[in-house]
VEXTI-748193 format. One record per atom (N, C-alpha, C): residue in three letters; y, x, z; residue number from 1; atom name. Coordinates in steps of 0.02 Angstrom, whole numbers, plus 50000, padded with zeros to 5 digits. Layout:
// residues N
NODE/ALA/Y/X/Z/NUM/CA
...
This chain:
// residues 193
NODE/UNK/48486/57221/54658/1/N
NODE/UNK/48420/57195/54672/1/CA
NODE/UNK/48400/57145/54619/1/C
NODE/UNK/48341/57125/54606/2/N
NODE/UNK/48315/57093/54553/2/CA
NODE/UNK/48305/57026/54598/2/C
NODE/UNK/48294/56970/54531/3/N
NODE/UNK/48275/56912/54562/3/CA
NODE/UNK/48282/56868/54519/3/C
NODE/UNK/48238/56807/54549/4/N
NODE/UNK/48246/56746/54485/4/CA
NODE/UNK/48317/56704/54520/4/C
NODE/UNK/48380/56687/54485/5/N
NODE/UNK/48438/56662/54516/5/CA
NODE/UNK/48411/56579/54468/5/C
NODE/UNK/48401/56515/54520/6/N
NODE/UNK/48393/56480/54506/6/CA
NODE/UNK/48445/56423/54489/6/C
NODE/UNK/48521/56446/54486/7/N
NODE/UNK/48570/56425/54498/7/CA
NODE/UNK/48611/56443/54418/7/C
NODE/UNK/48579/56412/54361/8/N
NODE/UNK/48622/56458/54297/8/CA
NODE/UNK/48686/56436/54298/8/C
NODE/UNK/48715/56483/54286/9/N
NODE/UNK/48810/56467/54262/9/CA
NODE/UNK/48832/56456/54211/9/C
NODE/UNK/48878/56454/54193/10/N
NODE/UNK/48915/56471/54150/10/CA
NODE/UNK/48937/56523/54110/10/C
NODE/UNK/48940/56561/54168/11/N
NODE/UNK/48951/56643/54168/11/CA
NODE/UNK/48883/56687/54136/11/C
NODE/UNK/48846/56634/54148/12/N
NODE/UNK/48781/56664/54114/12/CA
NODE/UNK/48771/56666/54042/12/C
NODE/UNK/48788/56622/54007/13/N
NODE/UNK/48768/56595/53940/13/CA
NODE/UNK/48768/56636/53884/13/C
NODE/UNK/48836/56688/53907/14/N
NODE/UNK/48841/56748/53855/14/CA
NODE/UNK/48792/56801/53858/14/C
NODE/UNK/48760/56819/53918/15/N
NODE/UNK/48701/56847/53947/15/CA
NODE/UNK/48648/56824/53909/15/C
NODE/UNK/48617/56769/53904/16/N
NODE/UNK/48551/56735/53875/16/CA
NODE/UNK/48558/56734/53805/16/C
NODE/UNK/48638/56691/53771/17/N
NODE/UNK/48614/56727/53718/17/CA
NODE/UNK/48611/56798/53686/17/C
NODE/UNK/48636/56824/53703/18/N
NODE/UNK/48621/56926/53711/18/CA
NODE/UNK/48552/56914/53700/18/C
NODE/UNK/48512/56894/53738/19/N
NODE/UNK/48436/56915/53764/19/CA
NODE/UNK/48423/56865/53698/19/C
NODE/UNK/48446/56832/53687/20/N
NODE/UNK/48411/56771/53622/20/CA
NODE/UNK/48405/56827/53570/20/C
NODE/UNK/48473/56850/53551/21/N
NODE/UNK/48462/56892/53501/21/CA
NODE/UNK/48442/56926/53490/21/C
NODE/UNK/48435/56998/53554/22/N
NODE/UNK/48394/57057/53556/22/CA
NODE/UNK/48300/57026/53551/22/C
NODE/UNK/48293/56978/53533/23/N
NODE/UNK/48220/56958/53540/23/CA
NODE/UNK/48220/56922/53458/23/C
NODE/UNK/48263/56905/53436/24/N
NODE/UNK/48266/56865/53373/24/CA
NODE/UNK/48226/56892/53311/24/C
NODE/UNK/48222/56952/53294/25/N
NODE/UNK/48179/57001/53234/25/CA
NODE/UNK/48105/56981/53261/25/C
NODE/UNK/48083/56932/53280/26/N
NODE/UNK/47977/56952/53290/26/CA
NODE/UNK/47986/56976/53342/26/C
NODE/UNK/48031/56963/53399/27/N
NODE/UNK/48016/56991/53479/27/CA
NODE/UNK/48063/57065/53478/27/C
NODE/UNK/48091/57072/53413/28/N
NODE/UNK/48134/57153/53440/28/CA
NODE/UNK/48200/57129/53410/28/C
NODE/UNK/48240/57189/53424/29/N
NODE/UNK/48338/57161/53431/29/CA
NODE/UNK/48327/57126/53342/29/C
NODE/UNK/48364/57088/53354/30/N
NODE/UNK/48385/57044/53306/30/CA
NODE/UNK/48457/57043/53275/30/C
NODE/UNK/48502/57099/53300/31/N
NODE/UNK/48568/57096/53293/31/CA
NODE/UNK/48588/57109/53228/31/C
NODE/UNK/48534/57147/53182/32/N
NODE/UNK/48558/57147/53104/32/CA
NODE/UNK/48566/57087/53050/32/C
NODE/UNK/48513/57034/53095/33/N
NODE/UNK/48522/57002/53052/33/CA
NODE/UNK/48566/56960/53038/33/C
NODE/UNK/48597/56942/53103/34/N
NODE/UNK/48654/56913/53110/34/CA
NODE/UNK/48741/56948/53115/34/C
NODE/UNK/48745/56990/53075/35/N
NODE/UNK/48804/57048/53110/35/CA
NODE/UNK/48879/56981/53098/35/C
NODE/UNK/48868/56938/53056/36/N
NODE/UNK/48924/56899/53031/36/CA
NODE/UNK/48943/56845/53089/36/C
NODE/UNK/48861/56821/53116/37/N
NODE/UNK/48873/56758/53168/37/CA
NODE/UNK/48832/56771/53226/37/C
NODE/UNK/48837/56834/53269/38/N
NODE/UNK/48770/56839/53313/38/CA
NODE/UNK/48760/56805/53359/38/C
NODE/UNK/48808/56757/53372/39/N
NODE/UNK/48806/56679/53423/39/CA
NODE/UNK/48758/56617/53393/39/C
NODE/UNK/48760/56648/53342/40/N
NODE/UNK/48711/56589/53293/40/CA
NODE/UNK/48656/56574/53339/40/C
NODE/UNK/48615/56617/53335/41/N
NODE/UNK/48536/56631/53362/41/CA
NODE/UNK/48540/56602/53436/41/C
NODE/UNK/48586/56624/53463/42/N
NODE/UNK/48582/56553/53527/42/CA
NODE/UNK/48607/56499/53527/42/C
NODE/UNK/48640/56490/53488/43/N
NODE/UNK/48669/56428/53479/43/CA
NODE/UNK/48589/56373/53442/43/C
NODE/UNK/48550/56413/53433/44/N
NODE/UNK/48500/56375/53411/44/CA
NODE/UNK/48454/56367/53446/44/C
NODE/UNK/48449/56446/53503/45/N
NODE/UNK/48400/56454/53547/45/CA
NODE/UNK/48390/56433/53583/45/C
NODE/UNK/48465/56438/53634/46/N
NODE/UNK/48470/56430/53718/46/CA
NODE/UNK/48524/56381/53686/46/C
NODE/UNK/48580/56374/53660/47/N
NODE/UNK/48645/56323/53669/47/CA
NODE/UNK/48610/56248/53695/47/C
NODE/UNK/48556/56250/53661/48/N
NODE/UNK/48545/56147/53681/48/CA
NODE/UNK/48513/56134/53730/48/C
NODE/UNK/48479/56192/53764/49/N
NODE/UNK/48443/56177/53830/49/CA
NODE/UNK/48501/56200/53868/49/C
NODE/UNK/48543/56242/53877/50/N
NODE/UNK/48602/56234/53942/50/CA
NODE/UNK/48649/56170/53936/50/C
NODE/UNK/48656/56140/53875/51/N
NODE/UNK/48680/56079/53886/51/CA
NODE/UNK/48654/56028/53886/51/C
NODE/UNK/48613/56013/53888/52/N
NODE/UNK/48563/55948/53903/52/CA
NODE/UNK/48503/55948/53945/52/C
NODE/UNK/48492/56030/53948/53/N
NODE/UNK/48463/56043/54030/53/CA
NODE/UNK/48462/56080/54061/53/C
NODE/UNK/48554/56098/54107/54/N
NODE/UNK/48554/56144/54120/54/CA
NODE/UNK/48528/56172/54205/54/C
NODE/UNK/48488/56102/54217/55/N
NODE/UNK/48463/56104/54295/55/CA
NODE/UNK/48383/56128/54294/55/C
NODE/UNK/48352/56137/54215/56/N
NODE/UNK/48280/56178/54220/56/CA
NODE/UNK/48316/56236/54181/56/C
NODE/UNK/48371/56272/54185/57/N
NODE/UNK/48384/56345/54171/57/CA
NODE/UNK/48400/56370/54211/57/C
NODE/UNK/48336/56442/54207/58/N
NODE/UNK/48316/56496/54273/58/CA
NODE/UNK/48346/56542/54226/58/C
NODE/UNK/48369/56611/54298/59/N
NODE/UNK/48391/56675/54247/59/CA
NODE/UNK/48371/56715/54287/59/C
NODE/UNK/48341/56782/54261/60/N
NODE/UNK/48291/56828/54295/60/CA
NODE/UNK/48355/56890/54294/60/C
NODE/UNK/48363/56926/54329/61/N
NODE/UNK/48419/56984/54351/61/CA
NODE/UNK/48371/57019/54370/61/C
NODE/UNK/48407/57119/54353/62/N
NODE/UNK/48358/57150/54396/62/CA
NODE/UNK/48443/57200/54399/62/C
NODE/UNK/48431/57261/54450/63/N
NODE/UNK/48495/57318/54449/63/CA
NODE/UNK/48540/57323/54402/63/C
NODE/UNK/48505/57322/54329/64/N
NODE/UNK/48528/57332/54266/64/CA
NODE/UNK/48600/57249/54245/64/C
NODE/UNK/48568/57197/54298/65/N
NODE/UNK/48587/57139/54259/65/CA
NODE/UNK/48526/57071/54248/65/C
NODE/UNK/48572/57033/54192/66/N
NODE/UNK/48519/56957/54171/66/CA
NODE/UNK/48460/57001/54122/66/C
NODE/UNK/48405/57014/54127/67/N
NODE/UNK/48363/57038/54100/67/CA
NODE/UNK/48293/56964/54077/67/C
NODE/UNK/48317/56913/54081/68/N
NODE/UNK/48258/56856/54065/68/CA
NODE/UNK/48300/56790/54077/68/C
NODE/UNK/48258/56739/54031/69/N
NODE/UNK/48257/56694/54043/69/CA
NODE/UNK/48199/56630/54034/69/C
NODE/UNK/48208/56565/54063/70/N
NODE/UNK/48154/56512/54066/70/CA
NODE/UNK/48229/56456/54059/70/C
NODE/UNK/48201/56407/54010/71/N
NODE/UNK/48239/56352/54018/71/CA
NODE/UNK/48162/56287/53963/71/C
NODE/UNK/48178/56236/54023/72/N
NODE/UNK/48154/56196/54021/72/CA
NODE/UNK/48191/56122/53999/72/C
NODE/UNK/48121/56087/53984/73/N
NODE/UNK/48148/56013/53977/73/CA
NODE/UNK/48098/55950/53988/73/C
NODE/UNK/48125/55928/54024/74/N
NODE/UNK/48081/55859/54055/74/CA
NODE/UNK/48030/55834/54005/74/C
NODE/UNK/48072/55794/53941/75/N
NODE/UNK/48046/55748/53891/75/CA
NODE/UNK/48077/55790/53839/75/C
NODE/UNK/48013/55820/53798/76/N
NODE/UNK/48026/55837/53733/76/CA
NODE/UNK/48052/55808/53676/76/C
NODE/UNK/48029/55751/53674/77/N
NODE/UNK/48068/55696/53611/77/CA
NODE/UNK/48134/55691/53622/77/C
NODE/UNK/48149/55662/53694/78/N
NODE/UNK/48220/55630/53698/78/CA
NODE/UNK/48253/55702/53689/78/C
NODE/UNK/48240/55767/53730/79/N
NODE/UNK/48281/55810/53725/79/CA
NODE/UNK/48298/55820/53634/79/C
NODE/UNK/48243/55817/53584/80/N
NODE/UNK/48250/55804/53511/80/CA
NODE/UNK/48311/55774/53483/80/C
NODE/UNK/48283/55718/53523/81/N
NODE/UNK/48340/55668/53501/81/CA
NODE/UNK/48436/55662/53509/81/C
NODE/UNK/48414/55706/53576/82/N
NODE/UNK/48489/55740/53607/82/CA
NODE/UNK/48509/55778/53552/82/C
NODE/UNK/48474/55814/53533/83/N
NODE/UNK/48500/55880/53501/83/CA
NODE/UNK/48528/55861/53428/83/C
NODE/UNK/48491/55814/53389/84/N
NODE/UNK/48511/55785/53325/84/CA
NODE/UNK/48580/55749/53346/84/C
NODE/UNK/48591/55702/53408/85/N
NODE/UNK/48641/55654/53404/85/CA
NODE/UNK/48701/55696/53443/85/C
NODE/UNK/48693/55744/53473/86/N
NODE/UNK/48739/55792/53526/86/CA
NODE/UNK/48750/55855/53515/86/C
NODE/UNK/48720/55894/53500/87/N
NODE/UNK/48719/55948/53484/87/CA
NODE/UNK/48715/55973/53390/87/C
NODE/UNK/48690/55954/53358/88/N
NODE/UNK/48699/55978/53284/88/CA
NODE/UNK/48750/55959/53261/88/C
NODE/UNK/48787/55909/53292/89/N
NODE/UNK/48870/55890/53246/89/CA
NODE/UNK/48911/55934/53259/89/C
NODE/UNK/48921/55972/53315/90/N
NODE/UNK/48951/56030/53335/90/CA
NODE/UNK/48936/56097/53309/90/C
NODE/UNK/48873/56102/53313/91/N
NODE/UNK/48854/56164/53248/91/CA
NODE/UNK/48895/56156/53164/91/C
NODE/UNK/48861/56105/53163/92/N
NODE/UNK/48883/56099/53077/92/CA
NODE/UNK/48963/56094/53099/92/C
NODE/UNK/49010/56084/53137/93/N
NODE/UNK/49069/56094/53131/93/CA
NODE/UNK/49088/56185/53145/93/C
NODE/UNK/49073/56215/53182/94/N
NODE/UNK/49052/56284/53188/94/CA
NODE/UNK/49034/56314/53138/94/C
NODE/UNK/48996/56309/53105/95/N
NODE/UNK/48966/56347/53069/95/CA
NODE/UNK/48957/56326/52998/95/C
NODE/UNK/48988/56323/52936/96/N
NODE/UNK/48997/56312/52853/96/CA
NODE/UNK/48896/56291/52844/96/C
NODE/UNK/48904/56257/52809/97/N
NODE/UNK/48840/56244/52766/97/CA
NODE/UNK/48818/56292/52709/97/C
NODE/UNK/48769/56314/52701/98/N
NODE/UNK/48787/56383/52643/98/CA
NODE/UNK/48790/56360/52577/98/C
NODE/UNK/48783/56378/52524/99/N
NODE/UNK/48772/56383/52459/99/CA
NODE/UNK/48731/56350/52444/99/C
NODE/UNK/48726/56312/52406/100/N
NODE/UNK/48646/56286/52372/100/CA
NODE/UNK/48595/56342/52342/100/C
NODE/UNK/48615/56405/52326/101/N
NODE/UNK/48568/56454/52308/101/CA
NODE/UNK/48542/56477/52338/101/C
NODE/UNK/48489/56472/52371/102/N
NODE/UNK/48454/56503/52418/102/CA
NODE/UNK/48428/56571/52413/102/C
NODE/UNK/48429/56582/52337/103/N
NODE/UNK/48413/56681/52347/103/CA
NODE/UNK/48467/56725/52368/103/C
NODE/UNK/48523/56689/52383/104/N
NODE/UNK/48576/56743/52408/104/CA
NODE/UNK/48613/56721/52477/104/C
NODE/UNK/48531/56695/52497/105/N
NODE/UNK/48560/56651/52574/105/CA
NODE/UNK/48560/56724/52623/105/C
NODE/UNK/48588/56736/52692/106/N
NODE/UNK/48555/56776/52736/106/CA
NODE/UNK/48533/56743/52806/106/C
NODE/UNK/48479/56786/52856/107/N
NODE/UNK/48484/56747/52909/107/CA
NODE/UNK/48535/56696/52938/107/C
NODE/UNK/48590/56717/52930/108/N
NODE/UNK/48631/56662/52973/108/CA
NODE/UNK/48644/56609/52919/108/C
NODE/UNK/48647/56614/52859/109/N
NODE/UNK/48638/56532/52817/109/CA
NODE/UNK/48567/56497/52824/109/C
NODE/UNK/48497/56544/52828/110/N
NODE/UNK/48449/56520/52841/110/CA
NODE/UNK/48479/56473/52915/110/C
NODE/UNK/48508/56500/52960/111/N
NODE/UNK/48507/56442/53023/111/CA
NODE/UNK/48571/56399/53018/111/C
NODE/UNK/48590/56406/52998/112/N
NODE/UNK/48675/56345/52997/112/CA
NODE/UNK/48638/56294/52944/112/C
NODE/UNK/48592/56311/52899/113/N
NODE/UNK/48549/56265/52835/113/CA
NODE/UNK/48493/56229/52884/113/C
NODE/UNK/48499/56251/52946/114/N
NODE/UNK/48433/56219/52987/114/CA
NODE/UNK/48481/56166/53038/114/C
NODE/UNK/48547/56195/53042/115/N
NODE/UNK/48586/56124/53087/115/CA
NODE/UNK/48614/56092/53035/115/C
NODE/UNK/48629/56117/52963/116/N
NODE/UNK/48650/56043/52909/116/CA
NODE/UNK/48607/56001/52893/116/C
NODE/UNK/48524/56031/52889/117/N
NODE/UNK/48482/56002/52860/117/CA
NODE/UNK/48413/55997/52908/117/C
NODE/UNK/48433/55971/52948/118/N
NODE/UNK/48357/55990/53002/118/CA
NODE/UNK/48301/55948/52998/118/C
NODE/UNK/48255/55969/52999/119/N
NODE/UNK/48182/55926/53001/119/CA
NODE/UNK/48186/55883/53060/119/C
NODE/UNK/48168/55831/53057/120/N
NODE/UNK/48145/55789/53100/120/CA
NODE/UNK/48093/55808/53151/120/C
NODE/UNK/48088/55818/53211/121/N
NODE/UNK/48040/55838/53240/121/CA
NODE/UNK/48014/55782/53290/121/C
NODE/UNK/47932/55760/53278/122/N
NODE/UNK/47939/55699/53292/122/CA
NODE/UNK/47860/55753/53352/122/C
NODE/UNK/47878/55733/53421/123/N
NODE/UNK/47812/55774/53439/123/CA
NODE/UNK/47735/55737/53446/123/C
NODE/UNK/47686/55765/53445/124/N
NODE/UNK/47629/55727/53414/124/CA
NODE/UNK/47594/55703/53472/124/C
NODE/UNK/47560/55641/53463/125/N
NODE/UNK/47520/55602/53527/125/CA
NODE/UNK/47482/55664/53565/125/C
NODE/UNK/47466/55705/53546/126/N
NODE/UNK/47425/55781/53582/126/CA
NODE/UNK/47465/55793/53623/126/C
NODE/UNK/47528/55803/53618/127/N
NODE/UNK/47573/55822/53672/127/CA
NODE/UNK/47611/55784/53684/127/C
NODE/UNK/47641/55729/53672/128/N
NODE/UNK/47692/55696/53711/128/CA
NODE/UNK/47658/55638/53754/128/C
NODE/UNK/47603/55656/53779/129/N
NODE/UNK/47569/55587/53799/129/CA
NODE/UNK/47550/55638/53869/129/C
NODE/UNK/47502/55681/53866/130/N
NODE/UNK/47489/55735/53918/130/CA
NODE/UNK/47539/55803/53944/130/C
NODE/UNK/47566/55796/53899/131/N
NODE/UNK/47608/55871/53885/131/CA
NODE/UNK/47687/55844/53864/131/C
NODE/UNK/47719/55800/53900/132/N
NODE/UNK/47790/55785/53872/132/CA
NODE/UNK/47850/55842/53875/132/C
NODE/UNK/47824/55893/53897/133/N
NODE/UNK/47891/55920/53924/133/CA
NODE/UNK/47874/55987/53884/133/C
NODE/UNK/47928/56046/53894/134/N
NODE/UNK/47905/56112/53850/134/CA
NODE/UNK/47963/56167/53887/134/C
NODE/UNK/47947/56203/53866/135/N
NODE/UNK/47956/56286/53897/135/CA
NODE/UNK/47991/56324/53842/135/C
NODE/UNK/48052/56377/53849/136/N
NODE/UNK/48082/56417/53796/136/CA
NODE/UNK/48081/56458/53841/136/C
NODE/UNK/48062/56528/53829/137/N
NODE/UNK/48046/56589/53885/137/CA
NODE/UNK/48068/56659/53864/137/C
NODE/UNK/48097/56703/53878/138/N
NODE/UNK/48107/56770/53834/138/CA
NODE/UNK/48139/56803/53900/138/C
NODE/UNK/48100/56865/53889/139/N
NODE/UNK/48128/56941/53920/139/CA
NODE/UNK/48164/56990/53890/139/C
NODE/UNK/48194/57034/53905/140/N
NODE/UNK/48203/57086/53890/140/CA
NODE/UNK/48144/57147/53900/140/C
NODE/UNK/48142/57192/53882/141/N
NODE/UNK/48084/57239/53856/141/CA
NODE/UNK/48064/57268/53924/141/C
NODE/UNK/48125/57258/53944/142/N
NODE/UNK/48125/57307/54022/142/CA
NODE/UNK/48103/57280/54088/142/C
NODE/UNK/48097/57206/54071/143/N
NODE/UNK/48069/57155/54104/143/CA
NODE/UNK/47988/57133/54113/143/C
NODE/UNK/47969/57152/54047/144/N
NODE/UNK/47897/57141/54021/144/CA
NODE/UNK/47837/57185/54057/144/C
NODE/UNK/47784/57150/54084/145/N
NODE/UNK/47739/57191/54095/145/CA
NODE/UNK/47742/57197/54198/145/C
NODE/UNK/47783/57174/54200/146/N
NODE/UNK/47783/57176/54291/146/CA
NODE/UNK/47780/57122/54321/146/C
NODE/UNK/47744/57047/54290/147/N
NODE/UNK/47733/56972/54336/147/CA
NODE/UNK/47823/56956/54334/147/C
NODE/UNK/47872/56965/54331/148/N
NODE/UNK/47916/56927/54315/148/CA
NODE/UNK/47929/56868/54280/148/C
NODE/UNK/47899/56885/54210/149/N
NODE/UNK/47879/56817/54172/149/CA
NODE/UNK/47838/56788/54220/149/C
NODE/UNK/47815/56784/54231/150/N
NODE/UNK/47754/56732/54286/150/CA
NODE/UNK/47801/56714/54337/150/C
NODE/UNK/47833/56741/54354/151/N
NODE/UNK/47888/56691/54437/151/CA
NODE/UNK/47921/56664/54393/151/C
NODE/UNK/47959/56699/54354/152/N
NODE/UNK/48014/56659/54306/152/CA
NODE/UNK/47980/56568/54306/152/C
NODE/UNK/47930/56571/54254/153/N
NODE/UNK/47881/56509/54212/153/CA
NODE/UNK/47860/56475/54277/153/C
NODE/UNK/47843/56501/54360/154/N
NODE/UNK/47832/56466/54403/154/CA
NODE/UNK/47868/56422/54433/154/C
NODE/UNK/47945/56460/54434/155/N
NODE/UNK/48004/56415/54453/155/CA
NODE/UNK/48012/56350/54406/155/C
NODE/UNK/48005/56369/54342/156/N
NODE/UNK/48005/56314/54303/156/CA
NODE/UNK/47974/56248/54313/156/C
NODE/UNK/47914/56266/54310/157/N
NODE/UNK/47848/56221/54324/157/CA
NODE/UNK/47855/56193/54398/157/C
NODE/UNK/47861/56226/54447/158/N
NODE/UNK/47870/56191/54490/158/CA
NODE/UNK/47913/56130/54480/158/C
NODE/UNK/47983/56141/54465/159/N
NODE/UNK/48047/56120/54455/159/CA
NODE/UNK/48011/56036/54406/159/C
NODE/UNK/47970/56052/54347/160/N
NODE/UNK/47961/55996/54302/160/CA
NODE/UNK/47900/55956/54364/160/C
NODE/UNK/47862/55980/54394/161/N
NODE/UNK/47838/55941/54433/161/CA
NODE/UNK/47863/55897/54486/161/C
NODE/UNK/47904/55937/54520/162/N
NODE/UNK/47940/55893/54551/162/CA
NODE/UNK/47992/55822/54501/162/C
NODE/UNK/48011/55835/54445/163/N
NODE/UNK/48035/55793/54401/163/CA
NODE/UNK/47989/55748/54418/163/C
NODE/UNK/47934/55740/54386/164/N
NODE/UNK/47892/55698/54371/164/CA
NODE/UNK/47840/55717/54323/164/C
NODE/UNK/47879/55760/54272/165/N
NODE/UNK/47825/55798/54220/165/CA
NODE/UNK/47750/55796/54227/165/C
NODE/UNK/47717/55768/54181/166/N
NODE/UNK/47642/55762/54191/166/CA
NODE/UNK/47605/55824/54173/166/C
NODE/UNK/47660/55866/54121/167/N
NODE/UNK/47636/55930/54097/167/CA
NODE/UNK/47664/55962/54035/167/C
NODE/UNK/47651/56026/54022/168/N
NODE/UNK/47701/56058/53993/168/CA
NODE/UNK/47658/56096/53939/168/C
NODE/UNK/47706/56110/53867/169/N
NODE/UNK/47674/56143/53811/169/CA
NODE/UNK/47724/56174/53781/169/C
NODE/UNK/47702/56231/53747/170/N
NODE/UNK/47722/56288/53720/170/CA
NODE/UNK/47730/56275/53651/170/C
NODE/UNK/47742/56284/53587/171/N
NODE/UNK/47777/56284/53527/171/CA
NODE/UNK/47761/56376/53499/171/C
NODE/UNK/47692/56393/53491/172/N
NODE/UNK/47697/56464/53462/172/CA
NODE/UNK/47648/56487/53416/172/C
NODE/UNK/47657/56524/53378/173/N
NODE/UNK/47650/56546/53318/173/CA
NODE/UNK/47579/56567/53331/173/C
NODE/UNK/47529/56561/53300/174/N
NODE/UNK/47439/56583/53306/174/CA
NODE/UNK/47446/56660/53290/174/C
NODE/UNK/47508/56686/53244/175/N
NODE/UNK/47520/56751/53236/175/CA
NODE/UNK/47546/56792/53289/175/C
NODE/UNK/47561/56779/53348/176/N
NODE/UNK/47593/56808/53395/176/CA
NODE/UNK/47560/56811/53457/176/C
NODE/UNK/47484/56832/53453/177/N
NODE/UNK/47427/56869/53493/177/CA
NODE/UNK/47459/56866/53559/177/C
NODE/UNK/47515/56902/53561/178/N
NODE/UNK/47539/56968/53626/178/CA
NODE/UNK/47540/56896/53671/178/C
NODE/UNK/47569/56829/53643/179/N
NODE/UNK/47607/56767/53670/179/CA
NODE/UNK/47565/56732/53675/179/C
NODE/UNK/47519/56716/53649/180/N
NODE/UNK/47440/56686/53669/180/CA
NODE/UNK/47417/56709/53713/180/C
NODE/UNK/47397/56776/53705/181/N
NODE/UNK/47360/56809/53787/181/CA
NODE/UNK/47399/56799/53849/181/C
NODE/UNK/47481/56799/53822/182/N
NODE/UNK/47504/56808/53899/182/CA
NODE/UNK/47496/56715/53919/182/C
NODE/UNK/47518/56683/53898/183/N
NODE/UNK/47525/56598/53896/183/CA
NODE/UNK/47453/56576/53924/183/C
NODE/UNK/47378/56613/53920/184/N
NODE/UNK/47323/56577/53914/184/CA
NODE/UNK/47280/56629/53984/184/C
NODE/UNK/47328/56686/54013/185/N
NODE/UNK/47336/56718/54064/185/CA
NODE/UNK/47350/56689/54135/185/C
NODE/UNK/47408/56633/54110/186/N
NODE/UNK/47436/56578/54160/186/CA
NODE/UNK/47405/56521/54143/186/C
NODE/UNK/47337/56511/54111/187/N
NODE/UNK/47306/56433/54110/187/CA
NODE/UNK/47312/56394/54083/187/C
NODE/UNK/47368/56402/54024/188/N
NODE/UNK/47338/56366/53978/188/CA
NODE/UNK/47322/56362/53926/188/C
NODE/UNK/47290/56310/53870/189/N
NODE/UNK/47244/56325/53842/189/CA
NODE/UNK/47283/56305/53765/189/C
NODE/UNK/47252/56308/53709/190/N
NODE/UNK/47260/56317/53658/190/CA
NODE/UNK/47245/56254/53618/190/C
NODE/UNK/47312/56213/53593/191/N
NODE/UNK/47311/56150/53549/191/CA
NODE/UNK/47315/56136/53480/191/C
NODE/UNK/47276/56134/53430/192/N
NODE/UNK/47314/56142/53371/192/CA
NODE/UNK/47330/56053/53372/192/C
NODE/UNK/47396/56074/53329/193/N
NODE/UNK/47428/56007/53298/193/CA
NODE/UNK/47453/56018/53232/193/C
């Protein structure tokens, strides 16, 4: 039977990142690009929200299995800030720093070069004042298209409301239509920063 299991495990983690990766290429399997480190891609995706919040991670199951996920976070900055002081020292021990030549980098040096060398992400008065909190969301293909995503993102939201959360924002690409329509489907609206 299908269902949103609001209770993530442990047992789950290898599940989500699966689903990290099969979504990693522009929304389709992503497994080529990583054939050397394919833990990478969650370790970037999902690894820092199950450890620093693993009480807003939902997992969507249907007959087949974990077919989705929603993981949330209260405060966007601090969770930032987690991730630089908690989580990237462990990557960069995991995972080699690449080459200084960057034309003979591949996906997975492009991301181990993003936990040696990461941008500062400082979030902007637009959103951390109205909008402190944020959403990481992904299905599987087989998932898509039947209101699942929508219970999934509801559990969430509920969940940050009851926190305290004043409100929540998305992080997505103006190129990725399919993710605008569905995001502005459920209400909300469109920020540039």
């Amino acid at each position: 039977s299908s269902g949103i299991n609001a209770e993530y495990g442990a047992t789950d983690q290898e599940d989500l990142y699966k689903i990290c990766l099969l979504n990693a290429d522009n929304g389709q399997d992503g497994t080529h690009l990583f054939p050397d480190h394919p833990d990478i891609i969650g370790d970037r995706g999902v690894g820092p929200y199950l450890e620093l919040s693993p009480d807003l991670a939902y997992v969507l199951t249907d007959d087949a299995g974990v077919c989705g996920y929603v993981l949330g976070v209260l405060d966007t900055q601090k969770f930032y800030d987690d991730v630089y002081e908690k989580w990237l020292p462990r990557m960069c021990k995991k995972y080699s720093s690449p080459q200084p030549d960057k034309s003979s980098w591949t996906s997975t040096d492009e991301v181990a070069n993003g936990f040696h060398n990461p941008p500062k992400v400082l979030i902007p008065a637009c959103l951390s004042g109205p909008y402190p909190s944020h959403i990481r969301f992904n299905l599987l293909p087989r998932a898509q298209g039947k209101g699942m995503g929508e219970s999934l993102i509801t559990c969430v939201m509920e969940s940050l409301k009851q926190k305290g959360s004043r409100g929540v924002h998305w992080d997505i690409s103006p190129e990725h239509i399919r993710h605008l329509n569905f995001y502005t489907s459920l209400g909300f609206t469109t920020i540039w920063s």
